[in-house]
C-alpha positions in Angstrom: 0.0 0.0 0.0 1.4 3.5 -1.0 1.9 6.1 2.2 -0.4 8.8 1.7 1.5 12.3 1.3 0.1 15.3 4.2 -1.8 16.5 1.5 -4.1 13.8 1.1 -4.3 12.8 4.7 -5.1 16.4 5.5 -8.0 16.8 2.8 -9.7 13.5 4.1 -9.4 14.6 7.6 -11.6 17.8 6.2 -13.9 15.8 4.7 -14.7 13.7 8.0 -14.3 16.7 10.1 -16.9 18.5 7.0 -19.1 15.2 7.3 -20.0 16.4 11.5 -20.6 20.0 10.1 -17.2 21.8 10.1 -17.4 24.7 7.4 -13.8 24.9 6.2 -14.3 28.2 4.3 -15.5 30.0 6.9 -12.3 28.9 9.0 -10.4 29.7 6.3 -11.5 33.3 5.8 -11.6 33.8 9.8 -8.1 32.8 11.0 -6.1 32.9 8.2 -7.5 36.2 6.8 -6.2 34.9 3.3 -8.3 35.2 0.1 -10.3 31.7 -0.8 -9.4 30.7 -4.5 -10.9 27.3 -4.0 -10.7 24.3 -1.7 -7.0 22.3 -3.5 -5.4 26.1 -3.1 -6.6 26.2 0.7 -5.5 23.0 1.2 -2.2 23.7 -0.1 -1.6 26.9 1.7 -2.4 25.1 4.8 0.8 22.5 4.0 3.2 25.9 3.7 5.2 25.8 7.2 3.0 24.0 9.2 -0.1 26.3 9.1 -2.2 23.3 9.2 -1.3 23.0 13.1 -3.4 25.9 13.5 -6.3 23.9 12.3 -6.0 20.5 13.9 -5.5 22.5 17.4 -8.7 24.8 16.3 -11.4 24.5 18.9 -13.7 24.6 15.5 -12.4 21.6 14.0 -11.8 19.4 17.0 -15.2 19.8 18.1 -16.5 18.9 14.5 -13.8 16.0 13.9 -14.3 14.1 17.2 -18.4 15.0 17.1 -20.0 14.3 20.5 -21.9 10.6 19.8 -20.7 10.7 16.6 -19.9 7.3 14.9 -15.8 6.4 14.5 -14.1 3.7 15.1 -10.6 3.3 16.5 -8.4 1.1 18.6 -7.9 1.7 21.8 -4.7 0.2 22.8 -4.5 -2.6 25.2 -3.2 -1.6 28.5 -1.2 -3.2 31.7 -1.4 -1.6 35.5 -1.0 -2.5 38.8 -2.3 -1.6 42.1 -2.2 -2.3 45.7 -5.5 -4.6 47.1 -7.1 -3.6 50.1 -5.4 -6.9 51.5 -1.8 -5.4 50.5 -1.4 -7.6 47.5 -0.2 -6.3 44.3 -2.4 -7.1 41.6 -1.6 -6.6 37.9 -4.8 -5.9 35.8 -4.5 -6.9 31.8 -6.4 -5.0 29.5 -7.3 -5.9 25.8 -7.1 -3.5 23.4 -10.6 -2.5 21.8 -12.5 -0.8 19.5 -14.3 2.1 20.3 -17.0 3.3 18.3 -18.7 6.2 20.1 -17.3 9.5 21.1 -17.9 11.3 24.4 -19.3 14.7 25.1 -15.9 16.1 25.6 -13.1 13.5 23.8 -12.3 16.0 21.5 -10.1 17.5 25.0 -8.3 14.1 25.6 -7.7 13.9 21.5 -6.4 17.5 22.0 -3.7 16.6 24.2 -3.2 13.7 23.0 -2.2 15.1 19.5 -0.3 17.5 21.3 2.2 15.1 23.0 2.8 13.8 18.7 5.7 15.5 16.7 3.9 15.2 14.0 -0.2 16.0 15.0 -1.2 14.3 11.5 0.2 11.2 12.7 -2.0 11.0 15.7 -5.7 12.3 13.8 -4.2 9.6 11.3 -6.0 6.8 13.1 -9.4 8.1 13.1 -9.4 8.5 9.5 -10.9 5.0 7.4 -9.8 4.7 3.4 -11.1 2.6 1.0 -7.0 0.4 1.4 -8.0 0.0 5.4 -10.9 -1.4 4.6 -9.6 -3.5 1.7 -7.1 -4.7 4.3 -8.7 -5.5 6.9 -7.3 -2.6 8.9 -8.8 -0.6 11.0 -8.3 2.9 10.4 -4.5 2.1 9.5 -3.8 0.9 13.0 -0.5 -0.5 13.6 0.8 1.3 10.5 2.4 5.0 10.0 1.6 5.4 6.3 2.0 9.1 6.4 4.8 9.2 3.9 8.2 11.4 4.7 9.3 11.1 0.9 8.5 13.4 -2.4 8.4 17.2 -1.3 7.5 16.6 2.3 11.5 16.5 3.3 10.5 20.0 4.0 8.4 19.1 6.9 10.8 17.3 9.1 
């Protein structure tokens, strides 16, 4: 399967974030104060030196990407902890990794910082995004995979 360049992982992350009524124009216009040609031209000023971070960390498009109740499904990683029993005992819990399918009032915040704590944000928002190759491959939203390719003309972005 062939990595997907930041511009093409960025314009599907619009269209899902578009899908739970996020108006990208109107963004647009409002923080970047730049004219609007048309949506490829947007898109690609977004790419110049990172602007795009300004809109994955936009309260706007958070809210509209990770939609209260909306429908998404990703992989929660599986999990290992331990605690102290009221006994004294340590006890080490094993959790399964799952899929999650509905999104809480406020996940967008935990998404937020989560994204934050990623050098590269589009890496993290990477997994909530399905293409017709996950499905194809019986992958779920690309887990397990980085497919965001560092090749072509994105050496710029390292």
């Amino acid at each position: 399967m062939a990595a997907m360049t930041r511009q093409e992982l960025l314009e599907l992350v619009l269209f899902q974030a578009k899908s739970n009524g996020f108006e990208f124009r109107k963004w647009y216009r409002k923080n970047l104060e730049l004219p609007w040609i048309d949506h490829q031209n947007a898109v690609r000023c977004l790419l110049q030196g990172k602007r795009y971070y300004a809109l994955l960390f936009s309260h706007d498009f958070v809210c509209c990407f990770w939609k209260a109740g909306a429908q998404i499904n990703f992989m929660v990683p599986g999990s290992t902890y331990s605690f102290r029993n009221k006994m004294g005992k340590m006890i080490t819990v094993h959790r399964k990794a799952f899929t999650r399918r509905t999104l809480k009032a406020d996940s967008w915040r935990f998404h937020v910082k989560e994204m934050a704590g990623f050098e590269e944000p589009l890496r993290y928002i990477r997994k909530f995004v399905v293409r017709k190759e996950d499905l194809a491959n019986g992958k779920l939203n690309g887990h397990g995979s980085d497919d965001l390719a560092d090749s072509d003309d994105l050496a710029q972005w390292a």
